[in-house]
C-alpha positions in Angstrom: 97.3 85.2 76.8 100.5 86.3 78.0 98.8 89.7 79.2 96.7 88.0 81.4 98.8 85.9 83.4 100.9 88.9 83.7 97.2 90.7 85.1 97.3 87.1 87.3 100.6 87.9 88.7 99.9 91.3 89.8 96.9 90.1 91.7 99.0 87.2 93.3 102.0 90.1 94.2 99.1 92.4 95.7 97.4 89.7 98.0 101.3 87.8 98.8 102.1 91.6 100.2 98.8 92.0 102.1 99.2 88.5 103.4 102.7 88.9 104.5 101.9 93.0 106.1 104.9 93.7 103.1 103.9 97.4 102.8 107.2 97.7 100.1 105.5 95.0 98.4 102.3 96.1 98.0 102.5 99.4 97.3 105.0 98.0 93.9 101.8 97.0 92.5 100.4 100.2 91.9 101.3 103.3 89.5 102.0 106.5 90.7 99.0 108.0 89.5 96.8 105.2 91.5 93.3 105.9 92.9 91.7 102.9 95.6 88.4 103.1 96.2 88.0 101.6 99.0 85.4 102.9 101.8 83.9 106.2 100.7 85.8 108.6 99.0 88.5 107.5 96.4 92.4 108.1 97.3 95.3 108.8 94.4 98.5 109.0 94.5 101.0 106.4 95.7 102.0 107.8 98.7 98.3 108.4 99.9 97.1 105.3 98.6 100.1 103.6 100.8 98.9 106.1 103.9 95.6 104.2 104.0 96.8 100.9 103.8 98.7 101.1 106.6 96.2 102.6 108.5 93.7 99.7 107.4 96.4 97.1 108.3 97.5 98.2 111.3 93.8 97.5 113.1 94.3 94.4 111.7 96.2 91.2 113.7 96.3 89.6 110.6 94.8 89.6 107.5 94.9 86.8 104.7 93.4 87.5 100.7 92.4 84.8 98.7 91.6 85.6 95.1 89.9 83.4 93.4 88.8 84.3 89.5 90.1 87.1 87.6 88.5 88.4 84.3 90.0 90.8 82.7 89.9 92.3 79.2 93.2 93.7 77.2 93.5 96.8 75.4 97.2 97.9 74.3 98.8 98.9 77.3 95.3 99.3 78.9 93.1 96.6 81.0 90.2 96.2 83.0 88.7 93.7 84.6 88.0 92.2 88.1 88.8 89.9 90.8 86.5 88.4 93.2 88.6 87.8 96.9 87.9 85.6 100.1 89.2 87.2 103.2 89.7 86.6 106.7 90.9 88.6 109.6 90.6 89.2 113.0 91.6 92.6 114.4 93.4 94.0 117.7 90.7 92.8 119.7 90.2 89.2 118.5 87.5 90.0 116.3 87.1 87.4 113.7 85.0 88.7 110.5 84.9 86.6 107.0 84.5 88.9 103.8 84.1 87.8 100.1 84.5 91.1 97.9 85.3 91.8 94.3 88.0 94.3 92.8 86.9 96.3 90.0 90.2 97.5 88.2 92.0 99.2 85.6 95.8 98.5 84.8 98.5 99.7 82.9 101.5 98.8 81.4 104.0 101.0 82.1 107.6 99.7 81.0 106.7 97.0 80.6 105.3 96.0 83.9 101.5 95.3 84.5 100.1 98.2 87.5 96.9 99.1 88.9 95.9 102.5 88.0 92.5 102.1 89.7 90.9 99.7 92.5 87.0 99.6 93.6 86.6 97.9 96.4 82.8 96.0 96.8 81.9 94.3 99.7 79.8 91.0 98.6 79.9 89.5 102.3 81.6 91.0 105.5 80.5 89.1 108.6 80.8 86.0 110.6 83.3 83.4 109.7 80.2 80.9 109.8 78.6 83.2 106.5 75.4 83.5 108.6 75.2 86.8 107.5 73.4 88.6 104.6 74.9 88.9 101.1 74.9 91.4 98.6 74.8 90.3 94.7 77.6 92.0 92.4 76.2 93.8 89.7 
């Protein structure tokens, strides 16, 4: 039990950072090895994984994450699981767009601290705020 609201915790420090542009902050929640996948090919390393996530944020005005449920399953220092997220942002232009998405992840404990070794990113919804656009079912 305690595993997992540690799991909770890093999801609440990842989408705090995002919501507050805390670069420092965000990029804490990942291991040095980390891999996002995030919109085509997958990116590892800290410092690249950090590169794109500025470069995502900074089209951005703002951006705000809202997880809602996390499942995740425990294995030693080992976990996977995943997060589904409501987002909204509007970008440099005043673009407003709504997206609901889910986080496939692994994590690791590494001393002693829950970190994501691995993200995939899934758009469920990415549209108008209104949701008058088409979804797509997670597998």
């Amino acid at each position: 039990m305690h595993d997992e609201l540690e799991l909770h915790k890093l999801m609440a420090r990842y989408a705090d950072a995002v919501n507050r542009h805390d670069a420092d902050a965000w990029i804490s929640t990942w291991a040095e090895d980390g891999e996002w996948h995030l919109l085509g090919e997958p990116v590892a390393g800290r410092d690249n994984v950090l590169a794109l996530w500025r470069q995502m944020m900074n089209t951005f005005e703002f951006a705000l994450l809202l997880p809602s449920s996390c499942l995740y399953q425990v294995d030693g220092d080992h976990a996977s699981g995943h997060v589904y997220l409501q987002e909204f942002c509007r970008d440099l232009e005043g673009n407003a767009t709504a997206i609901i998405s889910r986080y496939r992840d692994t994590c690791v404990r590494r001393n002693g601290k829950w970190l994501y070794r691995s993200r995939e990113y899934d758009f469920i919804y990415q549209g108008p705020p209104d949701l008058s656009g088409a979804f797509t079912r997670p597998a």
